[in-house]
PDB file of N, CA, C and O in Angstrom:
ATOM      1  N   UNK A   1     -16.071  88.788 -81.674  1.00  0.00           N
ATOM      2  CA  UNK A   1     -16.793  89.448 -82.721  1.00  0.00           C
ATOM      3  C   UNK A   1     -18.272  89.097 -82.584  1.00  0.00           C
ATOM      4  O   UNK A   1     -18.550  87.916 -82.788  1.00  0.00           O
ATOM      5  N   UNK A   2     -19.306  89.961 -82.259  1.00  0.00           N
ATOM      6  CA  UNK A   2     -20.498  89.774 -82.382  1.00  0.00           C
ATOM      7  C   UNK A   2     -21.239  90.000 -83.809  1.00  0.00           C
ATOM      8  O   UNK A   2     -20.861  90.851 -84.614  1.00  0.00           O
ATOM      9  N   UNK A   3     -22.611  88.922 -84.071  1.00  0.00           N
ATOM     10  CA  UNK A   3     -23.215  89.463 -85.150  1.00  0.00           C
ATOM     11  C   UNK A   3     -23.854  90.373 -85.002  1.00  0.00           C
ATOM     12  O   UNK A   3     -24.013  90.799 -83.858  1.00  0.00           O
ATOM     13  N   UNK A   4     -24.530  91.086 -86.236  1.00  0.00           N
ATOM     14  CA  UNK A   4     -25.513  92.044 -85.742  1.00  0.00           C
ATOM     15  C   UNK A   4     -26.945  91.211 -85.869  1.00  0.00           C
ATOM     16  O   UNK A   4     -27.281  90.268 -86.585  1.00  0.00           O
ATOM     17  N   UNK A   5     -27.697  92.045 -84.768  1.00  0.00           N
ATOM     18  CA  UNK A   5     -29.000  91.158 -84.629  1.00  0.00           C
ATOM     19  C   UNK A   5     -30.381  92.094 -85.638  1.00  0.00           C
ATOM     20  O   UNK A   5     -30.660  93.286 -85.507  1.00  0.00           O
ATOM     21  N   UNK A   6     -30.960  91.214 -86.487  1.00  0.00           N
ATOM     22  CA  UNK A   6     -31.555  92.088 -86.762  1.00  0.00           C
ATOM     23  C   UNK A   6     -32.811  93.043 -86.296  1.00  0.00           C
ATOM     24  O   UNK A   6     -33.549  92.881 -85.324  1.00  0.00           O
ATOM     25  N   UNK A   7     -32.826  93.836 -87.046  1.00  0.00           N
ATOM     26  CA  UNK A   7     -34.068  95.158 -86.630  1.00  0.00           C
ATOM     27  C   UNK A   7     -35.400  94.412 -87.327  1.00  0.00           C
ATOM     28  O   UNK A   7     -35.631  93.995 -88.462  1.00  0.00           O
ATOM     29  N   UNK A   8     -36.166  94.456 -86.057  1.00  0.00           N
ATOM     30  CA  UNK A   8     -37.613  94.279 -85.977  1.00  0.00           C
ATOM     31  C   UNK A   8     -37.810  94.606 -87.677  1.00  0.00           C
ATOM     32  O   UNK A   8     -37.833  93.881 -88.671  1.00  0.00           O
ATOM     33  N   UNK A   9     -37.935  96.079 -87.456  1.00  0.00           N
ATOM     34  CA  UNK A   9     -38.218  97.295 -88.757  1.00  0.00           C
ATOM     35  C   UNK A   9     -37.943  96.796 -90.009  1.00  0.00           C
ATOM     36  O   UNK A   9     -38.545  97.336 -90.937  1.00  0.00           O
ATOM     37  N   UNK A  10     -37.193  95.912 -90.263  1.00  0.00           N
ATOM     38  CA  UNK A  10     -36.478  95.507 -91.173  1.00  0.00           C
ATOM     39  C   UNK A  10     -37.313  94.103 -91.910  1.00  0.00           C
ATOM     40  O   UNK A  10     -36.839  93.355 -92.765  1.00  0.00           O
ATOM     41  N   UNK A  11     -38.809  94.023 -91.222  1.00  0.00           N
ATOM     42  CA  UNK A  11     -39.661  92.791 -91.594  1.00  0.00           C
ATOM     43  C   UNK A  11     -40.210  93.025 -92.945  1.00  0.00           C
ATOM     44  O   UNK A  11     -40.744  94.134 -92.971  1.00  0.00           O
ATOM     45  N   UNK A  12     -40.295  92.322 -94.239  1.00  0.00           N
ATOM     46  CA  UNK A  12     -40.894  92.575 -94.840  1.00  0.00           C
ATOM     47  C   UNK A  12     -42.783  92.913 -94.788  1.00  0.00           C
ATOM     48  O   UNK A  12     -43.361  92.084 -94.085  1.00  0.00           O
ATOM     49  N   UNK A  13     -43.749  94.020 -95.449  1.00  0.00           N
ATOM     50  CA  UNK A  13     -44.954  93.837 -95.051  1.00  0.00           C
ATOM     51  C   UNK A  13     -45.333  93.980 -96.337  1.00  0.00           C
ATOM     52  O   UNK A  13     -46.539  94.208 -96.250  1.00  0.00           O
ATOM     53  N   UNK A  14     -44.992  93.985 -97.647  1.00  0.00           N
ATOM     54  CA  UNK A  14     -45.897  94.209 -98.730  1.00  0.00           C
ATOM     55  C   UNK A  14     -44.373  94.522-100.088  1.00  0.00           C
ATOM     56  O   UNK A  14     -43.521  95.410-100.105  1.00  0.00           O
ATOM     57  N   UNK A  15     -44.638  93.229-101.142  1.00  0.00           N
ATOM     58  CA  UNK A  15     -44.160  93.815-102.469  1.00  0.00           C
ATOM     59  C   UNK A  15     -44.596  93.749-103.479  1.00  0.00           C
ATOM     60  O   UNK A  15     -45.236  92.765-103.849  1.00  0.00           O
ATOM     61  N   UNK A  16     -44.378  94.755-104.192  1.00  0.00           N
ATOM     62  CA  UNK A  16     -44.781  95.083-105.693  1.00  0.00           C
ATOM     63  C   UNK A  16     -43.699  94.626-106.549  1.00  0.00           C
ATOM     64  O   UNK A  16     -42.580  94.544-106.044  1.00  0.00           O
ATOM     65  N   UNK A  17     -43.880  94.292-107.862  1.00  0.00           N
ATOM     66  CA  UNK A  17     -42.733  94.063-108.738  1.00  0.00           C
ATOM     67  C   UNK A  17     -43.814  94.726-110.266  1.00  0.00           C
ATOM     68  O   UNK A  17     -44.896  94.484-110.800  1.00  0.00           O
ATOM     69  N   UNK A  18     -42.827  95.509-110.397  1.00  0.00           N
ATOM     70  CA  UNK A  18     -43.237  96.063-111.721  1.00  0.00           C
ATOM     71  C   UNK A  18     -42.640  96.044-113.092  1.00  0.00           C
ATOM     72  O   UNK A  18     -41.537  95.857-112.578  1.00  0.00           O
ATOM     73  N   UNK A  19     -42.421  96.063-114.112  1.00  0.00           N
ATOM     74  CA  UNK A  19     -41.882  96.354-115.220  1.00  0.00           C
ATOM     75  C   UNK A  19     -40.608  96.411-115.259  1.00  0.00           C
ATOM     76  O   UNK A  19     -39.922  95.792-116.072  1.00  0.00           O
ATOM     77  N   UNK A  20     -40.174  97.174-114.365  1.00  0.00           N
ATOM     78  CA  UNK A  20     -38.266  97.527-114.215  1.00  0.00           C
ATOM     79  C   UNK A  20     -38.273  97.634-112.832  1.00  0.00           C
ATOM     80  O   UNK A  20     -37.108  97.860-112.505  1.00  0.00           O
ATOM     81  N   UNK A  21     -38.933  97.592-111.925  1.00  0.00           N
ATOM     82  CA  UNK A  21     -38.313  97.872-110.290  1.00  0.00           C
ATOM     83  C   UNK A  21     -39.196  96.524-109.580  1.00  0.00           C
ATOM     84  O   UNK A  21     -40.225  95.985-109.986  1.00  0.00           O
ATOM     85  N   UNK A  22     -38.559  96.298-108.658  1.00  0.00           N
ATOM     86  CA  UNK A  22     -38.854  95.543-107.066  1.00  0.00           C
ATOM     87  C   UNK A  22     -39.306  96.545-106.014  1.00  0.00           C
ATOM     88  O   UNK A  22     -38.619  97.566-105.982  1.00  0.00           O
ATOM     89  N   UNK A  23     -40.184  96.486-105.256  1.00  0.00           N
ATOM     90  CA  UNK A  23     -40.355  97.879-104.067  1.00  0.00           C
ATOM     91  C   UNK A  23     -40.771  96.972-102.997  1.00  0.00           C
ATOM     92  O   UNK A  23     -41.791  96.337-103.264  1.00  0.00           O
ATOM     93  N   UNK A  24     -40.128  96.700-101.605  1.00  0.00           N
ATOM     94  CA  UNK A  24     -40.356  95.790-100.916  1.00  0.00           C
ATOM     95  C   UNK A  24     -40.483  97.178 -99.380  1.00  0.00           C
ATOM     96  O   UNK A  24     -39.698  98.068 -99.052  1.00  0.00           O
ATOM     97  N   UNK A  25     -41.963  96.710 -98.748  1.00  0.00           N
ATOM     98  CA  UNK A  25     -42.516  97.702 -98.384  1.00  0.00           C
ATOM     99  C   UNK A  25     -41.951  96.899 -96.375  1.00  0.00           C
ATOM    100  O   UNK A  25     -42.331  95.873 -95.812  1.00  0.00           O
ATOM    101  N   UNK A  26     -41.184  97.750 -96.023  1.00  0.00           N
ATOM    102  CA  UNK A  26     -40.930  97.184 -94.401  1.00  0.00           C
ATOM    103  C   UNK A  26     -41.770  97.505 -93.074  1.00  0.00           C
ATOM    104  O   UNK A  26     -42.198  98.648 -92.912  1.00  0.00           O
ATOM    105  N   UNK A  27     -41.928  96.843 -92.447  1.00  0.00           N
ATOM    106  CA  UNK A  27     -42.164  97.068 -91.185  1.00  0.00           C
ATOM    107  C   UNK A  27     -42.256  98.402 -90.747  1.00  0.00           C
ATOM    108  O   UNK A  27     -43.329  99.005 -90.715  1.00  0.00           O
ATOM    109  N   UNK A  28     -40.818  99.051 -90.294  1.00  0.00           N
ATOM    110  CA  UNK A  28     -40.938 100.345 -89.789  1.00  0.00           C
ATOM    111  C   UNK A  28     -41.302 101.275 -91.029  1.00  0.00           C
ATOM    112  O   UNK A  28     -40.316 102.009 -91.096  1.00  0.00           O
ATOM    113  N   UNK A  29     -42.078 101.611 -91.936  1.00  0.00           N
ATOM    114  CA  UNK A  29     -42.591 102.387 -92.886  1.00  0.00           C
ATOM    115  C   UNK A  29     -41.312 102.841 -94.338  1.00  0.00           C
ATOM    116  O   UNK A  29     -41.478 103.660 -95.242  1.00  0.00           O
ATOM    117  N   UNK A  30     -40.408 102.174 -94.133  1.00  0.00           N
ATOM    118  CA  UNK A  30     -39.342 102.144 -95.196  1.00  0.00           C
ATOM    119  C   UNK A  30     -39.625 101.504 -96.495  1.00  0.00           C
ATOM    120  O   UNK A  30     -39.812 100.288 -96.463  1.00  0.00           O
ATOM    121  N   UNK A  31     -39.676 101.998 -97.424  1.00  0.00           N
ATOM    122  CA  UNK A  31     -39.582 101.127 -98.718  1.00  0.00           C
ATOM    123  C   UNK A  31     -38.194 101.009 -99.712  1.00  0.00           C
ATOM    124  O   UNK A  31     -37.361 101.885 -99.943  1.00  0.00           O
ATOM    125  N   UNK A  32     -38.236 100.031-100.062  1.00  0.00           N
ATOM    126  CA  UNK A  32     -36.694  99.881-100.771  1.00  0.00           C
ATOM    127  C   UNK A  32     -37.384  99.443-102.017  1.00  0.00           C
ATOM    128  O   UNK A  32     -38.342  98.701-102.234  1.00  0.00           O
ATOM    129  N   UNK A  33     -36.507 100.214-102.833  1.00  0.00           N
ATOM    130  CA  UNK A  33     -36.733  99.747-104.204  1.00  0.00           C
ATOM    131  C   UNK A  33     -35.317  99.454-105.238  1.00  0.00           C
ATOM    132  O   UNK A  33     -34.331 100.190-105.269  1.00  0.00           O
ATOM    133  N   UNK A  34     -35.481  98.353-105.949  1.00  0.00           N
ATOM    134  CA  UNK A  34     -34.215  98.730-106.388  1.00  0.00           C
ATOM    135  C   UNK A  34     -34.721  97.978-108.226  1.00  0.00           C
ATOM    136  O   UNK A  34     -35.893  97.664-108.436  1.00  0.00           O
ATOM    137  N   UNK A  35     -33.968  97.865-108.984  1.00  0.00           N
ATOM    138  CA  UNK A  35     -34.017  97.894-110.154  1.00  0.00           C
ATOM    139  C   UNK A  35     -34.344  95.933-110.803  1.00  0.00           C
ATOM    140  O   UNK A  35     -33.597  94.963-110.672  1.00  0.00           O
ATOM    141  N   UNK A  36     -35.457  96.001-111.339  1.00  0.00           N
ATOM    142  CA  UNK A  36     -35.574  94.470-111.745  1.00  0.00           C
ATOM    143  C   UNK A  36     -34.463  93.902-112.145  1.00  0.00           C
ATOM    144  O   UNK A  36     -34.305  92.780-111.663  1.00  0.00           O
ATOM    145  N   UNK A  37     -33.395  94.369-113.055  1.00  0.00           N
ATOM    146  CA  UNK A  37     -32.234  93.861-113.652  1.00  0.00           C
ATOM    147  C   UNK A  37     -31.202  93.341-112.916  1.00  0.00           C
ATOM    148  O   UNK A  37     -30.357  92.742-113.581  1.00  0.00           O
ATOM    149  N   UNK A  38     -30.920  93.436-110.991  1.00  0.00           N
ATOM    150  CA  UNK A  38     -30.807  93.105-110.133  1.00  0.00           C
ATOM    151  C   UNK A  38     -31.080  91.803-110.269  1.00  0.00           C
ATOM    152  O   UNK A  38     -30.133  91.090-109.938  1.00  0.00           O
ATOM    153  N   UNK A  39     -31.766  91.394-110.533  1.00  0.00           N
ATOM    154  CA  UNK A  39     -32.529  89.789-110.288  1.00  0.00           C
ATOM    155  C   UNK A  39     -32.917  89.331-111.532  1.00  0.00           C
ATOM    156  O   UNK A  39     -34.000  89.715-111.972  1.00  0.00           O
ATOM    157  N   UNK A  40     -32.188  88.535-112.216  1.00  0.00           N
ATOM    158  CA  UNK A  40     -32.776  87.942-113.243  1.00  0.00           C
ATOM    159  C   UNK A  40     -33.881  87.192-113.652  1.00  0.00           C
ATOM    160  O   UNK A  40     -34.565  87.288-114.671  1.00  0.00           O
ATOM    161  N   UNK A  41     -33.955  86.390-112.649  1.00  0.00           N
ATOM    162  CA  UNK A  41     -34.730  85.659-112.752  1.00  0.00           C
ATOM    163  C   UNK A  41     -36.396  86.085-112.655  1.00  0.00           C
ATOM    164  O   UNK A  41     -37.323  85.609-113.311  1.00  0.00           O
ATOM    165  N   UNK A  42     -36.440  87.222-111.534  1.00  0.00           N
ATOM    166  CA  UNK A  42     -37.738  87.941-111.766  1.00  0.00           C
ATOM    167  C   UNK A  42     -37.840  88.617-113.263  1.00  0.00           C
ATOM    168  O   UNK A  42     -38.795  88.570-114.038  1.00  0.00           O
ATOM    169  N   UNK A  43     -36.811  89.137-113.399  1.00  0.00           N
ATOM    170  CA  UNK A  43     -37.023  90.136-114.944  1.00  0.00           C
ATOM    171  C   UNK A  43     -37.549  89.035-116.176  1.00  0.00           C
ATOM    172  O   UNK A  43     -38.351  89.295-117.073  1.00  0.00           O
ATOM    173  N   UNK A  44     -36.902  87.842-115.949  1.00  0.00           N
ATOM    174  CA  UNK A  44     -37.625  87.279-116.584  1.00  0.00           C
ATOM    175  C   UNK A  44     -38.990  85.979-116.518  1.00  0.00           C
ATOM    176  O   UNK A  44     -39.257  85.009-117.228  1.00  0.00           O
ATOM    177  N   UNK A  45     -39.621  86.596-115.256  1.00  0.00           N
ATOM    178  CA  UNK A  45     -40.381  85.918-114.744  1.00  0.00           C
ATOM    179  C   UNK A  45     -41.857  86.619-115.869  1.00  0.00           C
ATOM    180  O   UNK A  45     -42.071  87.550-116.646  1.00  0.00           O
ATOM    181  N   UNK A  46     -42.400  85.692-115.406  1.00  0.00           N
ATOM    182  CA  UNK A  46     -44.330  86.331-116.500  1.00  0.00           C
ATOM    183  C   UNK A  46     -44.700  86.795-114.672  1.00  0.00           C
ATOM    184  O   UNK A  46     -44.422  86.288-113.586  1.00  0.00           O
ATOM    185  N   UNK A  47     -45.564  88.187-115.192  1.00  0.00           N
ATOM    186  CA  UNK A  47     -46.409  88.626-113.781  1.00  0.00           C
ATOM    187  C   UNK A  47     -46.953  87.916-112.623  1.00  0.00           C
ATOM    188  O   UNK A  47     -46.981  88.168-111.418  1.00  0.00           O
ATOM    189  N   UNK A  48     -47.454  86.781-113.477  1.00  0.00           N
ATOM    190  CA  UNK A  48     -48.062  85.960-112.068  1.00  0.00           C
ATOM    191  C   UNK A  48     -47.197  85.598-111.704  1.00  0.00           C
ATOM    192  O   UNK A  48     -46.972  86.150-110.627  1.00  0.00           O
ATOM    193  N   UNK A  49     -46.079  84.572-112.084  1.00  0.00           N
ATOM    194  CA  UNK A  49     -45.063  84.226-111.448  1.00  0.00           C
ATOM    195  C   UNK A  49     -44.213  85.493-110.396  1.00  0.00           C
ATOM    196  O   UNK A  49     -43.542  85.108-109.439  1.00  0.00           O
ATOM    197  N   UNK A  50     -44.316  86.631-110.642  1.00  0.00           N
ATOM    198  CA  UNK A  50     -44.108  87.219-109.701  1.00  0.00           C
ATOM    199  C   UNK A  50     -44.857  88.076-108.661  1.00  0.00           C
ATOM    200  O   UNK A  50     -44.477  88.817-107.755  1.00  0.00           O
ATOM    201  N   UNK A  51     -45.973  87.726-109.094  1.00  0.00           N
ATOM    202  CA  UNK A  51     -47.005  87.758-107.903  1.00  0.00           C
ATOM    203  C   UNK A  51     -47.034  86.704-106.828  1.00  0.00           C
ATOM    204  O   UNK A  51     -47.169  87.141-105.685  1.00  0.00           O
ATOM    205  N   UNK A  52     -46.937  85.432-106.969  1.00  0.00           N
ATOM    206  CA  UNK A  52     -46.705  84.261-105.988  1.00  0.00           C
ATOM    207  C   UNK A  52     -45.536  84.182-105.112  1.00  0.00           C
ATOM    208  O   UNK A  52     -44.731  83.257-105.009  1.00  0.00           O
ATOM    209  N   UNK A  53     -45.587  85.757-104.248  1.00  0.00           N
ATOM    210  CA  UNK A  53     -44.459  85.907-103.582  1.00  0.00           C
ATOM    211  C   UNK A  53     -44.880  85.084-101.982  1.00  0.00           C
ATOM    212  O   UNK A  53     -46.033  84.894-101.593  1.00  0.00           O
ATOM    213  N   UNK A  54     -44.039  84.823-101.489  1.00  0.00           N
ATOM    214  CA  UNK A  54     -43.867  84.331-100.236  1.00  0.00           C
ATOM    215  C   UNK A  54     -43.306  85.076 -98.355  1.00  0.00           C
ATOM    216  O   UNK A  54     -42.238  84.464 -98.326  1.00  0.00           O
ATOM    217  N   UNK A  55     -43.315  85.656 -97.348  1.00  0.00           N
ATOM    218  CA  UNK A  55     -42.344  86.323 -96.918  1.00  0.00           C
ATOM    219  C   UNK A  55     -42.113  85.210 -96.025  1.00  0.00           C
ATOM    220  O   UNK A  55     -42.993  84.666 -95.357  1.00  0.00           O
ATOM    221  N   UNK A  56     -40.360  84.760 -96.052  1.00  0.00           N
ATOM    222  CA  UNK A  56     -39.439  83.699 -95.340  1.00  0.00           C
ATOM    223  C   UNK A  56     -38.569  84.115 -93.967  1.00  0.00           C
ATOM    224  O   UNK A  56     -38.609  85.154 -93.309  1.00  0.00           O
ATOM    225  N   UNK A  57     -37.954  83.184 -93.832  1.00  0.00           N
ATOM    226  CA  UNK A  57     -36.724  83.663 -93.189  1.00  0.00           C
ATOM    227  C   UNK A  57     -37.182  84.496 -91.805  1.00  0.00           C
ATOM    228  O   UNK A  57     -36.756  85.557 -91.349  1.00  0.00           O
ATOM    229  N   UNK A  58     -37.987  83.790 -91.433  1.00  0.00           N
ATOM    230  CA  UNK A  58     -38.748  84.722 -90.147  1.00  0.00           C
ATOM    231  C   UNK A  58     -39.268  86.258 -90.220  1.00  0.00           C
ATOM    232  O   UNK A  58     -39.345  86.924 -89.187  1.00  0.00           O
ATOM    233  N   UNK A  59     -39.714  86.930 -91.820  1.00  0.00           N
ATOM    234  CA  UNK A  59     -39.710  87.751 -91.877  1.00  0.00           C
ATOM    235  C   UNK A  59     -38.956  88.940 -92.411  1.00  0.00           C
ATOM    236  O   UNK A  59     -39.305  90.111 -92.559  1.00  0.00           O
ATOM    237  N   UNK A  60     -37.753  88.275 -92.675  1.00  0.00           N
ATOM    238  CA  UNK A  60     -36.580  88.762 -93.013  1.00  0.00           C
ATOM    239  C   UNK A  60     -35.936  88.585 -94.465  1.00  0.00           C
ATOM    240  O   UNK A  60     -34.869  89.022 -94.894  1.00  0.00           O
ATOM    241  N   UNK A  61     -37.306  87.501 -95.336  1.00  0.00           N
ATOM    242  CA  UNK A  61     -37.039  87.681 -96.658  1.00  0.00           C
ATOM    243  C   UNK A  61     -37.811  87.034 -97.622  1.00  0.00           C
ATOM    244  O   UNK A  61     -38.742  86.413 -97.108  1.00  0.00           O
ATOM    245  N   UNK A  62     -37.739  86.933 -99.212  1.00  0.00           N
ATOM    246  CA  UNK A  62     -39.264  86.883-100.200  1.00  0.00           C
ATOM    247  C   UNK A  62     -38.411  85.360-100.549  1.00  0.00           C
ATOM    248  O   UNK A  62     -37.238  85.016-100.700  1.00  0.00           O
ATOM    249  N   UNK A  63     -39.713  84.734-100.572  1.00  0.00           N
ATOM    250  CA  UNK A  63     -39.422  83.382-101.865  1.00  0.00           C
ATOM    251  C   UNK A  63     -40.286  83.359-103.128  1.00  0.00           C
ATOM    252  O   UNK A  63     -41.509  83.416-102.999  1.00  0.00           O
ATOM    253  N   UNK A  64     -39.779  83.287-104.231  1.00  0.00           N
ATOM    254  CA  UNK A  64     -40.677  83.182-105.080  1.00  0.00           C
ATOM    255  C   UNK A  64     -40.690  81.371-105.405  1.00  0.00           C
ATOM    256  O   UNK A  64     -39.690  80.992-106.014  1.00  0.00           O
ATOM    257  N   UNK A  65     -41.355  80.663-105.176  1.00  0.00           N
ATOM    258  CA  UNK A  65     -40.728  79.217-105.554  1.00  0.00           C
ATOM    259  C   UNK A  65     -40.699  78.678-107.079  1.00  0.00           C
ATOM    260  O   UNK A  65     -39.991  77.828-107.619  1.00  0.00           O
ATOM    261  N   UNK A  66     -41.841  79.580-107.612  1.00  0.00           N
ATOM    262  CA  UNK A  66     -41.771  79.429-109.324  1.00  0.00           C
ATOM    263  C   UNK A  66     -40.847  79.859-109.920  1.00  0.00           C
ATOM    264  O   UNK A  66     -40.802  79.672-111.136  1.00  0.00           O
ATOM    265  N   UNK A  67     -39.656  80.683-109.154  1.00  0.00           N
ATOM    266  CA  UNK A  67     -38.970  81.137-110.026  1.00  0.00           C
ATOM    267  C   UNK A  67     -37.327  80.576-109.507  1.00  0.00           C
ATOM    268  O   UNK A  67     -36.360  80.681-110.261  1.00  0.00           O
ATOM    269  N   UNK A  68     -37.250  80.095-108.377  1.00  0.00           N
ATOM    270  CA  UNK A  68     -36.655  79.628-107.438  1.00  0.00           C
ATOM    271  C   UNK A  68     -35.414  80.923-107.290  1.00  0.00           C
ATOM    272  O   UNK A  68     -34.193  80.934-107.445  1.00  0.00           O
ATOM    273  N   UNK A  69     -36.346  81.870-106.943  1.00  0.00           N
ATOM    274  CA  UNK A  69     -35.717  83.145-106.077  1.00  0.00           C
ATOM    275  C   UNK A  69     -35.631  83.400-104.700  1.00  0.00           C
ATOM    276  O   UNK A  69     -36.746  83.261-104.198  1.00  0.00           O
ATOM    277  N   UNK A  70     -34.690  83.746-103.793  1.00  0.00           N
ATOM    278  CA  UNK A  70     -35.100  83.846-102.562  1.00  0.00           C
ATOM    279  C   UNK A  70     -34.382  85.328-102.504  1.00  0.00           C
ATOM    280  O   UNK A  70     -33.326  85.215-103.125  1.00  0.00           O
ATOM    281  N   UNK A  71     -34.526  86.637-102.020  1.00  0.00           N
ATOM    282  CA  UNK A  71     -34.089  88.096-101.470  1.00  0.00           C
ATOM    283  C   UNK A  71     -34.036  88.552-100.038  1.00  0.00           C
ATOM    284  O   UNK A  71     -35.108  88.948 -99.580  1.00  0.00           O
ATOM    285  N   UNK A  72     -33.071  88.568 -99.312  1.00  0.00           N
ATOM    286  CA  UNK A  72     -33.326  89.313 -97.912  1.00  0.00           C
ATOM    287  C   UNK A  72     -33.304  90.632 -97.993  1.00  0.00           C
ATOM    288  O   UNK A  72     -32.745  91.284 -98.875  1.00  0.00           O
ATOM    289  N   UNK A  73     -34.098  91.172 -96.792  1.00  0.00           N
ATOM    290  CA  UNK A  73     -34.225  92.431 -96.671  1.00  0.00           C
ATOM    291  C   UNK A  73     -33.197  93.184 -96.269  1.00  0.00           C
ATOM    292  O   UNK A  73     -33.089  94.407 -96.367  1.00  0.00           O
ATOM    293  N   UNK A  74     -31.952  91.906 -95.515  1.00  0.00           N
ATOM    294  CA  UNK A  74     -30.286  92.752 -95.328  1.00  0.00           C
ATOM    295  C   UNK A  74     -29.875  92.919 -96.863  1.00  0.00           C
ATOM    296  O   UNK A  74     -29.772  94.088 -97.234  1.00  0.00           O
ATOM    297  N   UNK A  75     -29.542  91.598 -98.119  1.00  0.00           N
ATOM    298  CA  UNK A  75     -29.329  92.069 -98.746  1.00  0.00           C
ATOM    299  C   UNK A  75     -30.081  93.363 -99.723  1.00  0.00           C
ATOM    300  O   UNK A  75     -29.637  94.409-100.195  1.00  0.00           O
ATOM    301  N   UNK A  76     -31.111  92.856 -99.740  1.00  0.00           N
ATOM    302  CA  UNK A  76     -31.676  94.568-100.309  1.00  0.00           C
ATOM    303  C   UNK A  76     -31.173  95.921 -99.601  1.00  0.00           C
ATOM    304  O   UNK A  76     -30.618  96.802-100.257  1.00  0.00           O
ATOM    305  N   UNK A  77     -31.344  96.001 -98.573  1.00  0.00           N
ATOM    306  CA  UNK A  77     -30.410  97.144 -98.030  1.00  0.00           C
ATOM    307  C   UNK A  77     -29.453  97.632 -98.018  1.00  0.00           C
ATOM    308  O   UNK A  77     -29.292  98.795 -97.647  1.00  0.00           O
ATOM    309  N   UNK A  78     -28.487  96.821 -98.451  1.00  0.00           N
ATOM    310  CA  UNK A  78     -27.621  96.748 -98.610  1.00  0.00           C
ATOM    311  C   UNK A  78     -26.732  96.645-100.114  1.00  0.00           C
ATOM    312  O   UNK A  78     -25.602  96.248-100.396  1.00  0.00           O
ATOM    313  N   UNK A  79     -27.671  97.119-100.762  1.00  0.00           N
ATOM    314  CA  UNK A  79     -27.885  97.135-102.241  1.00  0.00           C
ATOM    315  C   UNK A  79     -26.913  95.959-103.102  1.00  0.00           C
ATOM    316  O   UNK A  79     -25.952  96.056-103.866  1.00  0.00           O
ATOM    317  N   UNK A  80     -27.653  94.890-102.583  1.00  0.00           N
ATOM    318  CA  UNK A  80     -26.845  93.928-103.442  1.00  0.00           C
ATOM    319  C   UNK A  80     -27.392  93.088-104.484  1.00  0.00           C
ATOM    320  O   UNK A  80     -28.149  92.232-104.026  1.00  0.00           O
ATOM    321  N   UNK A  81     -27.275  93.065-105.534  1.00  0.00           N
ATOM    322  CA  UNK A  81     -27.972  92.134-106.486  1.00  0.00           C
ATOM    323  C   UNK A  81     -27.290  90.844-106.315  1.00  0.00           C
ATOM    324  O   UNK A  81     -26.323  90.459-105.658  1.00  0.00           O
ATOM    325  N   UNK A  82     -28.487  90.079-107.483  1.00  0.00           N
ATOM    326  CA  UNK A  82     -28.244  88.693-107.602  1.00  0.00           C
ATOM    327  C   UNK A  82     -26.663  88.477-107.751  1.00  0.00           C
ATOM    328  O   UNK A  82     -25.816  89.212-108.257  1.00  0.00           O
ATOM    329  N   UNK A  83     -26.536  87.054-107.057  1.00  0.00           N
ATOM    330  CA  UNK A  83     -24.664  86.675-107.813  1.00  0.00           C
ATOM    331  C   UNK A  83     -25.022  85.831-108.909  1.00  0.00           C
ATOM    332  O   UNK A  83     -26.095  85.333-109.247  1.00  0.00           O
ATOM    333  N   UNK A  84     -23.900  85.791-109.370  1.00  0.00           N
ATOM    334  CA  UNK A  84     -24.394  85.355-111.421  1.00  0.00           C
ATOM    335  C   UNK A  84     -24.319  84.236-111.252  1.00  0.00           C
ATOM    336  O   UNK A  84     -23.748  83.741-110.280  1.00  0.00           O
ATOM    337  N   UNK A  85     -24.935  83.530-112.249  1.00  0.00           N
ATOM    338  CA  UNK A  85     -25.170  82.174-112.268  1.00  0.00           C
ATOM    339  C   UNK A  85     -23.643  81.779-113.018  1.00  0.00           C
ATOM    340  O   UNK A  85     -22.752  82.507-113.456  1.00  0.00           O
ATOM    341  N   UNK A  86     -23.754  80.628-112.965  1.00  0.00           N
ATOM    342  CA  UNK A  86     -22.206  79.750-112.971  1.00  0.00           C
ATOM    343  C   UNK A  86     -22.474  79.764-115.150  1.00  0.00           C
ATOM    344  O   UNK A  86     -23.553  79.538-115.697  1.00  0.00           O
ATOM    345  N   UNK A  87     -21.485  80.007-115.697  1.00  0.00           N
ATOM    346  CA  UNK A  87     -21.737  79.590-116.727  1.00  0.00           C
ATOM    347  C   UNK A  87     -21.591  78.349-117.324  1.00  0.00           C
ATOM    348  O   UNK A  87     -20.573  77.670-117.191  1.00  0.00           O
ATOM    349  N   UNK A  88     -22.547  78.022-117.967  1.00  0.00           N
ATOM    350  CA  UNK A  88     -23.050  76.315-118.364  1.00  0.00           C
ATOM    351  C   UNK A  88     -22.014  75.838-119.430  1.00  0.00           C
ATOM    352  O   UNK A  88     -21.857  76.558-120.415  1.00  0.00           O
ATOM    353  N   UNK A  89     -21.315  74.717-119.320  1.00  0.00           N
ATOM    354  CA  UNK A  89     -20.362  74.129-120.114  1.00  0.00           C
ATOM    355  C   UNK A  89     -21.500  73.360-121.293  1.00  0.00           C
ATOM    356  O   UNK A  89     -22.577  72.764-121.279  1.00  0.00           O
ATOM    357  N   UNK A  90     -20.452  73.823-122.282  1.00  0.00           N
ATOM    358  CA  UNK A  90     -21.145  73.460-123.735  1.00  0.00           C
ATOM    359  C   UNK A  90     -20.993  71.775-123.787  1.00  0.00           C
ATOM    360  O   UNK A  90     -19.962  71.529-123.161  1.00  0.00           O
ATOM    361  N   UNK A  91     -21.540  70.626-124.230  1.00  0.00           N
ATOM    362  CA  UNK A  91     -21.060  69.284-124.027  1.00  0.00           C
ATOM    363  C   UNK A  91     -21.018  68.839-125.852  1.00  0.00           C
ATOM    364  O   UNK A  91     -20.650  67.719-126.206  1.00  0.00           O
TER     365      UNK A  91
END
């Protein structure tokens, strides 16, 4: 079984985060956008905090560290949102 290797094209070069969407602008001229509610932690990030984006992963994905978010550009493509956080036991 081989992995797949990824596509150049597939580099992040520029994101916006707005009000209700993420738009993460690629390499080969593709933009993906998908819905803030996807990611909690941005939705409830303040603007600057989601301006202090990072691109990781050799290119291949965003860190926000203030918010301690990380997104690849496979999973964005692949239209996958955040996995839920564990729910917190009451003590």
């Amino acid at each position: 079984m081989s992995a797949s290797q990824p596509n150049a094209g597939e580099r992040v070069r520029d994101v916006r985060v707005t009000e209700d969407t993420l738009a993460v602008d690629l390499a080969d001229g593709r933009t993906i956008i998908v819905p803030l509610t996807w990611y909690p932690r941005l939705m409830n990030a303040t603007e600057e905090q989601r301006s202090h984006w990072k691109v990781s992963g050799a290119g291949y994905g965003i860190h926000w560290a203030e918010v301690d978010e990380d997104l690849s550009t496979d999973g964005l493509l692949r239209g996958a949102p955040a996995a839920a956080e564990p729910a917190r036991l009451r003590r």
